[in-house]
C-alpha positions, 0 to 999 in steps of 0.5 A, spaced: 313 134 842 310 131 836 310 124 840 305 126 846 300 129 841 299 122 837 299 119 844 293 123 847 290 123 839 290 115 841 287 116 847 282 120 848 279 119 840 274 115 842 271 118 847 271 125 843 266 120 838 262 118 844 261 126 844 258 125 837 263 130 834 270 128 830 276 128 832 280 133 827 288 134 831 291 134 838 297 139 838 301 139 844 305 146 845 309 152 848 307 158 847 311 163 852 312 160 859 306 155 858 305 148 855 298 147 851 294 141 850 290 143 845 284 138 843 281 140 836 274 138 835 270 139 828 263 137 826 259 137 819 254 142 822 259 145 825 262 146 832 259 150 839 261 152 846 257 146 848 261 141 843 267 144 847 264 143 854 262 137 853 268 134 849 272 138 856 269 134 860 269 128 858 277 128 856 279 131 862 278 123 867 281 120 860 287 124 861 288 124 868 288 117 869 292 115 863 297 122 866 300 121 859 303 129 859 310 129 865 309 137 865 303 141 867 299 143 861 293 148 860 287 143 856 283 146 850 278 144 847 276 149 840 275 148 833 279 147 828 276 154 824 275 156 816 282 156 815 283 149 818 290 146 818 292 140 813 296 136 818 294 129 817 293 124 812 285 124 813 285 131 813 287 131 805 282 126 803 278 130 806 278 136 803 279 134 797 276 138 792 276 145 796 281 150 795 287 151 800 293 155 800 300 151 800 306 154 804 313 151 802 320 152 807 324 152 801 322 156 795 321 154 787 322 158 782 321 164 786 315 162 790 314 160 797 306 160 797 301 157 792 294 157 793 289 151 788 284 146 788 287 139 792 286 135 789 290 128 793 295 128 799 298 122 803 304 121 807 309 122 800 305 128 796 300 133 796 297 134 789 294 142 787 291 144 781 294 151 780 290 155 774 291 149 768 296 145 771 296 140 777 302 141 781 305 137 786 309 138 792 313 133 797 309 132 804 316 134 807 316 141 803 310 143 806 311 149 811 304 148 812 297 147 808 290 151 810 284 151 808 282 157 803 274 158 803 275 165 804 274 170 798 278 176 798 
């Protein structure tokens, strides 16, 4: 369902800004007999209730007028968290510099899970200094690429 996120990405990217706030993701899922459209919101001074509220608001018109989901869905509005997840493009550029944890479908030499400094990712690759090497990783490799600002 990859392809309705990307169409209500487009759709409502603009009013989410009109709120003053970034639009970080929008994922579309099942979660049990339910279908989620979670709208994903982020802030440099970080976002509240009422970033939510407002974001609702103003999304929910854009979204009934433009009908682009065929199914009933429950809408969230959140934040994308600490631990945020990697899945765009801008989301690499980004957060270059932080350090984040890498999860690989397939292992290599043993390891599933790397964790470092990002330092560059695109469409093609993902690059990590790992401890006194840079690494890279091909985009279609990665299970899934978080942020990892908590130290244990």
């Amino acid at each position: 369902m990859a392809g309705v996120a990307d169409k209500v990405f487009t759709l409502v990217e603009e009013t989410v800004k009109a709120q003053n706030v970034k639009l970080w993701d929008v994922r579309f899922v099942k979660e049990g007999a339910n279908w989620y459209l979670r709208i994903i919101i982020d802030s440099d001074a970080g976002i509240s209730i009422d970033d939510c509220t407002n974001v609702h608001h103003a999304v929910d018109p854009v979204l009934d007028e433009a009908d682009p989901i065929d199914r009933a869905y429950y809408l969230e509005v959140c934040s994308p968290g600490l631990e945020r997840e990697l899945t765009r493009d801008e989301h690499y550029e980004a957060m270059a510099g932080n350090k984040v944890k890498i999860k690989l479908y397939k292992a290599v030499d043993g390891v599933k899970e790397f964790g470092g400094v990002l330092i560059s990712g695109d469409k093609e690759k993902v690059v990590l200094k790992t401890e006194d090497t840079e690494t890279e990783f091909a985009r279609s490799a990665i299970s899934s690429c978080r942020l990892d600002d908590i130290d244990n």
